[in-house]
C-alpha positions, 0 to 999 in steps of 0.5 A: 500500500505504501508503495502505491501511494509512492507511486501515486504521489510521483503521478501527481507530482508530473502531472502538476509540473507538466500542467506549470510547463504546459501553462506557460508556452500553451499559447505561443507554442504547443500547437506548432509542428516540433518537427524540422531539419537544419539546414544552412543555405539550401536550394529551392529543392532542399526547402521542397524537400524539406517541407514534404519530411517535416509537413508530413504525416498531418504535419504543417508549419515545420521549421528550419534552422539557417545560417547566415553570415554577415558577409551574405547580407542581400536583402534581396537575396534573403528575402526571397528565401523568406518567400519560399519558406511561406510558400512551403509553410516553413518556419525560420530561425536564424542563426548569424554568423561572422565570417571566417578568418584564417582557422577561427570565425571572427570575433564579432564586436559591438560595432556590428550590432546596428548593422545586424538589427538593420538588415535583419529588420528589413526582412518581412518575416514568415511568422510574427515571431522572428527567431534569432540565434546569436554565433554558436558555440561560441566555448570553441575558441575556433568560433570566437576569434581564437580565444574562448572568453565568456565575458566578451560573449555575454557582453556582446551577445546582451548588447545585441539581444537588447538592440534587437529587442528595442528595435522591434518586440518580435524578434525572439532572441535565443543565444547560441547552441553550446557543446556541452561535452567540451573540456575546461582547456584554456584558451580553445576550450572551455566547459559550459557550466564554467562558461555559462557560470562567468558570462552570466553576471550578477549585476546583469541577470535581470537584463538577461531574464528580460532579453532571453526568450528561448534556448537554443540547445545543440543535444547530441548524442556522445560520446562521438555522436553515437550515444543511445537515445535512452541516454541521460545527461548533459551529453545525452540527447536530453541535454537540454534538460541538463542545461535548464537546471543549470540556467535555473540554478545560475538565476535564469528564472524564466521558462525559457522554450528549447529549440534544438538547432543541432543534434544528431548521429554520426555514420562514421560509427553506426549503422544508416539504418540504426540512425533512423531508428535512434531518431524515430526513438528520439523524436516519439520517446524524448522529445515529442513529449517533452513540452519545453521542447518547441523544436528539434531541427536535426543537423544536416539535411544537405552537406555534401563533403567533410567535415558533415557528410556524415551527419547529411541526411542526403546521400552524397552526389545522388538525389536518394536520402538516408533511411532516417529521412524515410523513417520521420517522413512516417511519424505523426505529427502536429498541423502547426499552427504559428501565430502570423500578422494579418494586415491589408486594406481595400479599394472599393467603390462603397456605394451607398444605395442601392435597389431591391430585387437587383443582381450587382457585380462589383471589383474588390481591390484586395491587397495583402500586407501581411504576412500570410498568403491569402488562399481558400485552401488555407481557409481564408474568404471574404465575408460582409458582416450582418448582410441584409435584404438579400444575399451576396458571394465573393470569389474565393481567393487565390495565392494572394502573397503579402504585397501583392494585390487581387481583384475580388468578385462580390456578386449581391442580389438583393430582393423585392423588399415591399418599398421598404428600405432595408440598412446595412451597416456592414464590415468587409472581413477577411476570416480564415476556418471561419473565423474573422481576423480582419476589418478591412473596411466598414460599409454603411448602405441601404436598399431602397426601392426600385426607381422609375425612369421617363424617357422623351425622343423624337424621330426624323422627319415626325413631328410625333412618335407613337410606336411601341419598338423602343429599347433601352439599354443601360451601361455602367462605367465598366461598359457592362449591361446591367439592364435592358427593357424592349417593347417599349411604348413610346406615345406623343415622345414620352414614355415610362420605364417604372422599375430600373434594375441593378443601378446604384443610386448616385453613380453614373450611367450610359442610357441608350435608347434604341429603335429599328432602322435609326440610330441610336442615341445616348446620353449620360445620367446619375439615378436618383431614388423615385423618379428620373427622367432623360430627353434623347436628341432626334433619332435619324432614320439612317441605320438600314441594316440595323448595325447600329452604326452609318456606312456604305452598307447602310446604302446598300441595305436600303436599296434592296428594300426600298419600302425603308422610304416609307420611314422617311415619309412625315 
């Protein structure tokens, strides 16, 4: 009995200290995919490739690790990298380096830090949150200039992280990813505990508690990249657990997510296939039910020479991948769902009155500055909020990628309101899974009645008209039919039209009044509610072969009927 309430107790404990952790990154974090691969700098293949082994398996929104240093710092370049990443819905975090130099990377200092912020603001970024890792492993003193110094990376790596901070709240600052195998050998080595212990200082930790929003952990499996995955330990695949107490202990009170940018085995002592067995192990057993671990982005998808030929997942000169590329490819996984900026506006006319039992079709400009891309299969429609007095539809939309700018269908019929006028005061919103993310436009209309229009003519040579083959024929500013009425019967020049369709109130349009064997005449006029009228110029009995138009085959038409004189005669 007493074991059992042991036991029970320990169940309990995990489950509150799950709830805690969980509690904390649920809003940002939990429903995103973990699951991703380092990359450096890929083709367009890679990230293609890529996306179908991290989206898999009902997976969405994987993420990608890249490397840029600060001698690649094309705007252009880097931007249109981002675009691929939204396109194969792919998540970045960036880790900048410096440059080599001789056998080191150069030691960055305080002066690069504006130059970084700059560019890496001027990029528009595939989520809200924008990850950023600063150098690596800087306890090798080959990635530091030559000489480890933890002082000088914790001062250089605060400066950048609170510039970073300043200039826009979302970049998510993370530091770099430490080998926590390495020895205490000055000056090329130095153990993590030791290093992470002199760089945080007391009198800064409240700066660092306020700066940090992640921790980049390089988990490996050692020693020589080959440890079990059921290994425990700072050199384990769980050493980011290892890592946590220790910023813990040292005064990092934060709950900071863990992004493992770099894990992975070796083929330089296991075998391909235990490889892909160990990260099925990892991936199900360790880190998918870890809550604290956000993302887990395997070092190397495509390296294709020595040092990391043995860590790429990709097969050397072949278009043929690793068994352990197959094996993750099969695992579940989450449909990510990151949070993303929305942002646009639109350009439409807004009229302000318009009438019952009427069909319209009107062009909604819609433009896109966010940074999301706008497309029905990723659920996103326009929808008018609270329409009333008939019904609408809006064509759905298509690849709208951020900046760009689509021209939308809105088709509204309205209906036979009973003389009332019916208000709208309605918003154009954009919903993505029916769910409204945007007000892009506020439009305050009403449906009034069906006006009526009085037409007067008069045709060459009658000094009367009394007939009842009239047309008319109502265009709008786009040249589209919008309405047509024949058989109108016009009496002593005048006649009544009294239901108009499909016009909006206030806007202008082309009347054109229409009779057999004359010209037509037109003019221009802007409907007003009840009634309206127009007065058209003489008709010319000038249009023998009823084309609309006078030229030679108008003579031609009235020579072969010469009863068309009769239209001549008062």
């Amino acid at each position: 009995m007493k074991y059992k309430c042991t036991i029970l107790f320990f169940e309990i404990l995990l489950v509150l200290l799950f709830f805690n952790v969980t509690k904390s990154f649920a809003n940002d974090f939990l429903q995103n995919n973990k699951f991703g691969m380092s990359l450096l700098q890929p083709t367009y293949e890679d990230f293609k490739k890529t996306a179908e082994l991290v989206n898999s398996k009902g997976g969405d929104w994987g993420y990608v690790t890249l490397v840029i240093q600060e001698d690649d710092t094309d705007v252009n370049k880097w931007q249109d990298i981002f675009n691929q990443l939204r396109e194969f819905r792919l998540i970045p975090i960036v880790r900048i380096a410096t440059k080599p130099e001789n056998d080191y990377w150069r030691r960055p200092n305080k002066d690069d830090a504006d130059r970084w912020v700059e560019f890496l603001d001027s990029l528009h970024w595939v989520v809200k949150n924008r990850y950023i890792v600063l150098f690596n492993e800087p306890n090798h003193a080959k990635e530091w200039g030559g000489k480890v110094n933890p002082e000088d990376y914790g001062e250089i790596s605060l400066l950048f992280a609170k510039k970073l901070k300043s200039k826009n709240k979302d970049f998510f600052v993370m530091l770099a990813g430490f080998d926590a195998s390495a020895p205490s050998v000055s000056p090329n080595y130095e153990d993590e505990e030791f290093f992470l212990r002199r760089m945080f200082k007391k009198e800064n930790i409240k700066e660092w508690n306020n700066v940090l929003d992640g921790w980049s952990s390089h988990s490996y499996p050692n020693p020589g990249f080959s440890g079990s995955p059921w290994d425990w330990g700072r050199k384990s695949i769980r050493g980011y657990q290892w890592e946590l107490k220790l910023l813990r202990n040292i005064g990092i009170t934060k709950n900071l997510p863990v992004f493992i940018t770099e894990t992975g085995w070796s083929d330089e002592t296991l075998s391909r296939e235990s490889i892909s067995l160990f990260f099925k192990q990892a991936f199900v057993n360790v880190w998918n039910i870890d809550s604290r671990v956000v993302a887990i982005t395997p070092f190397v998808f495509n390296y294709q020479s020595n040092p990391f030929l043995s860590f790429s997942w990709k097969k050397q000169n072949s278009d043929e991948y690793y068994p352990q590329y197959y094996k993750v490819k099969s695992l579940y996984k989450n449909k990510g769902n990151p949070e993303i900026k929305e942002d646009g506006n639109i350009n439409f006319s807004h009229p302000r009155e318009l009438v019952s039992s009427s069909t319209y079709h009107f062009i909604v400009r819609l433009e896109n500055k966010g940074q999301a891309i706008w497309d029905k299969d990723n659920g996103y429609s326009l929808k008018l909020n609270e329409f009333k007095g008939g019904e609408y539809f809006f064509s759905d939309l298509n690849e709208i990628k951020p900046f760009d700018t689509d021209g939308i269908d809105l088709y509204i019929k309205t209906k036979d309101n009973k003389e009332l006028i019916v208000k709208n005061n309605t918003d154009i919103s954009l919903f993505k899974n029916n769910k409204k993310i945007l007000d892009l436009s506020k439009w305050n209309f009403e449906i009034v009645p069906l006006p009526s229009l009085q037409v007067k003519t008069f045709i060459f040579p009658k000094k009367t008209v009394n007939a009842s083959d009239f047309e008319v024929q109502i265009f709008d500013e786009n040249e589209e039919l919008i309405f047509k009425k024949k058989n109108i019967s016009v009496r002593n020049g005048s006649a009544e039209i009294s239901k108009i369709q499909n016009i909006v109130l206030g806007d202008k349009y082309r009347i054109v009044l229409l009779k057999p064997y004359y010209l037509p005449r037109q003019e221009i006029i802007q409907f007003k509610r009840r009634k309206n009228e127009t007065s058209f110029e003489k008709m010319i009995p000038l249009d023998f072969n009823i084309d609309g138009t006078f030229n030679e085959k108008d003579f031609i038409a009235f020579f072969k009927n010469l009863r068309l004189i009769k239209l001549l005669i008062p």
